[in-house]
N, C-alpha and C positions, 0 to 999 in steps of 0.2 A: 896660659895665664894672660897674655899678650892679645891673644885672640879674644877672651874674655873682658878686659876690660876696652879693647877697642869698639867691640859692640853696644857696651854700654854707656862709651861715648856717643855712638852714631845716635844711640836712640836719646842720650841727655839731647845732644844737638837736634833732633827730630825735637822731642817736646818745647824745648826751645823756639823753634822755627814757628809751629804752631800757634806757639802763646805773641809771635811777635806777630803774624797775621790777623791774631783774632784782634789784639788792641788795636792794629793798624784799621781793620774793619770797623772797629766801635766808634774811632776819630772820624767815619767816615758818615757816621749818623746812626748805623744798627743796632739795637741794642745789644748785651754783654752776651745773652743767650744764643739769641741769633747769629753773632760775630762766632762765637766759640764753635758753634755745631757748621758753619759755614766751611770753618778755618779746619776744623778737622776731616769736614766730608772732602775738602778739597786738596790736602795734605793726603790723607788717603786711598783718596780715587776712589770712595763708594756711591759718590751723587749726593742728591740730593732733589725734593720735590721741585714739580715744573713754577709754581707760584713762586716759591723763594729763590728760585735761579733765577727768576725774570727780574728779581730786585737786585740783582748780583749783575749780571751781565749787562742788564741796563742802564747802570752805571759806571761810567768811565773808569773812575780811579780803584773803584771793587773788582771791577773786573780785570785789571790788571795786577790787586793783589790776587784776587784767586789762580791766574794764569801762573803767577811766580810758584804760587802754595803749591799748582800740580806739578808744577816740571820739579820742585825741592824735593817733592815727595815721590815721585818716579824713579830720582838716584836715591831718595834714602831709602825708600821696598830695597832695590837692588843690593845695594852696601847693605845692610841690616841681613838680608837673607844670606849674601855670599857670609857675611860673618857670623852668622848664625851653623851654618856647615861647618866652616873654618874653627869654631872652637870645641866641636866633636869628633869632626876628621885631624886633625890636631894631637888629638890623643892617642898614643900609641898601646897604653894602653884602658880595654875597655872598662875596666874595673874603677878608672879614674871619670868616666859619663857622669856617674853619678854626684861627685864633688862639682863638678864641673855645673852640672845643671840645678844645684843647689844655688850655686853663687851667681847664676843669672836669674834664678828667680830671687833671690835674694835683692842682688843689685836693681832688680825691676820693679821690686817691691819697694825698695827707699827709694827710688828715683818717683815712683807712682807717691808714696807720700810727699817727700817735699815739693811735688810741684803741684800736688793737689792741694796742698795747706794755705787756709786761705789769706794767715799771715805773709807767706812770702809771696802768695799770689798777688796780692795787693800791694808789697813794693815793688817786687816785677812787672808787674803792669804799668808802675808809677814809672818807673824807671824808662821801660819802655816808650810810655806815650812822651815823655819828654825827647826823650832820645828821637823818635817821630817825627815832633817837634821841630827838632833845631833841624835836623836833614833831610827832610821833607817837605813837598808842600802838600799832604794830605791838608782836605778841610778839618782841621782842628779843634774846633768848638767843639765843647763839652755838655753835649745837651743833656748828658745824666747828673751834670753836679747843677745846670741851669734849673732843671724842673727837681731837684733834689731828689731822685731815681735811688733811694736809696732807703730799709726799715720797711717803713707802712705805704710809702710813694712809690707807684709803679703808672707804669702806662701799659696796656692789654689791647687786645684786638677782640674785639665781640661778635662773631658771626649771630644776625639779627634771626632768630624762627620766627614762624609764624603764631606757635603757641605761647611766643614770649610778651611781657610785659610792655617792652620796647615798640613791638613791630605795630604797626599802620596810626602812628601817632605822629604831633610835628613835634620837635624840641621846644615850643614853647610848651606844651600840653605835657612833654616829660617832664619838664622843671627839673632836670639833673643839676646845675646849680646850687641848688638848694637842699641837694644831700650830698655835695663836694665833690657830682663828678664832672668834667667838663669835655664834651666832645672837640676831640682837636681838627679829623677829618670823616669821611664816608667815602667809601667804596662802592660802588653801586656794581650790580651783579653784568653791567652789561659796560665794564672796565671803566666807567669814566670815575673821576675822585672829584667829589665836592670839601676843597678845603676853607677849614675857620667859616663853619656853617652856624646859620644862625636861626632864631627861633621859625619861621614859618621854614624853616627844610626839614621834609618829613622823613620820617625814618621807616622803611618797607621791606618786607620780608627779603632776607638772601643778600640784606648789606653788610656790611664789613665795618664795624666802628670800628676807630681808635679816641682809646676813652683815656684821661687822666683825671687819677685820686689816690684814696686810699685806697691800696691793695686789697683789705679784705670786704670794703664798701663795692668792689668795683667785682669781686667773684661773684658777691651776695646777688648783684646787679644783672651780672651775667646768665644767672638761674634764674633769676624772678617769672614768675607766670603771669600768665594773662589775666584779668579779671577783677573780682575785687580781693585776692587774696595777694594780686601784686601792686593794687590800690594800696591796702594797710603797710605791705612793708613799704613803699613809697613814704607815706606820712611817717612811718617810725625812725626810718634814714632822713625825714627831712629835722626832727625831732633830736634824732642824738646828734648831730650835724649842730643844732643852733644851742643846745646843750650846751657845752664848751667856750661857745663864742659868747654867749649873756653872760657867762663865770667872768669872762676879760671884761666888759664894758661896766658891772655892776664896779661901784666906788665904796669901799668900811665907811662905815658909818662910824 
């Protein structure tokens, strides 16, 4: 029993360690997604792609959370497995495996929900980034509550085709704007980043936006085709976009 519930400390303290890498990651600019799949490939040891390590390593203060995440995560494989042995070799006898392995998936199982719930995810993070905060000097800015990252706000990464709507146009000729999405930067396919670009920078096959708006404005956006069938949803987005905003400016009569 000893052996059992020691394991299932190590692994509370592991998913602990993780969630305190990935807010640390987030306070560092990445978003939640990115932060969380970062914090767990590095916690883990199973990698992760050569693009998103270049965002990782290339940055100071990331890079020395992920260093910490792998050496935490090095002793916790180790302690997790030896205790893992330890509460079947433990058992004298074999007929008791079975209670035994009940109560570790059990115990893995409430441990997987309450740290997956997003209720307590969400004060733990709170709790977390403050805690950051005061003992730290991660950069702290909060650019998910600044651009309101949250509901129908999101920010996306748009790899540009050539069969798309987008590709061999300038920004002022997109008019994103005026269906609420706003190009933050560009990627261009031969590494260099054009940041807070403006209408005459064109946009050409094999770039990299980073677009903010609505979420579901900005997938619709991301599929659009070439032609004039991605002409019409153009005007339609730019339509239900000024929808909304004539509703605020008209005055009752």
């Amino acid at each position: 029993m000893i052996a059992l519930v020691s394991l299932l400390l190590v692994l509370s303290v592991s998913l602990l360690i993780m969630r305190v890498g990935a807010v640390a990651l987030t306070l560092t600019g990445l978003s939640r997604e990115s932060a969380r799949f970062q914090a767990q490939s590095a916690f883990l040891g199973v990698g992760f792609t050569t693009r998103e390590s270049e965002h990782v390593v290339g940055h100071p203060v990331r890079r020395r959370i992920i260093m910490w995440l792998m050496l935490l995560g090095n002793a916790g494989v180790v302690v997790t497995v030896s205790g893992l042995i330890l509460v079947f070799l433990s058992a004298t006898d074999p007929g008791s495996w079975l209670p035994r392995a009940a109560g570790l998936f059990a115990g893995a199982g409430g441990l997987w929900l309450v740290f997956g719930s997003r209720t307590i995810d969400r004060h733990l993070s709170r709790m977390i980034g403050v805690a950051l905060r005061h003992w730290t000097d991660l950069d702290v800015r909060d650019y998910a509550s600044l651009l309101r990252l949250a509901g129908e706000f999101s920010v996306i990464e748009m790899r540009v085709r050539p069969d798309e709507w987008l590709a061999g146009k300038t920004l002022a000729e997109l008019n994103l704007r005026s269906e609420g999405a706003l190009v933050l930067g560009i990627e261009r396919t031969d590494g260099s980043y054009v940041g807070a670009p403006r209408g005459p920078t064109a946009v050409k096959p094999g770039d990299l936006l980073i677009v903010y708006g609505r979420t579901s404005r900005l997938r619709e956006l991301d599929r659009r085709p070439a032609g004039s069938d991605g002409d019409r949803a153009h005007r339609e987005a730019v339509g239900s976009q000024r929808a909304p905003e004539e509703s605020f400016t008209k005055v009752p009569g």
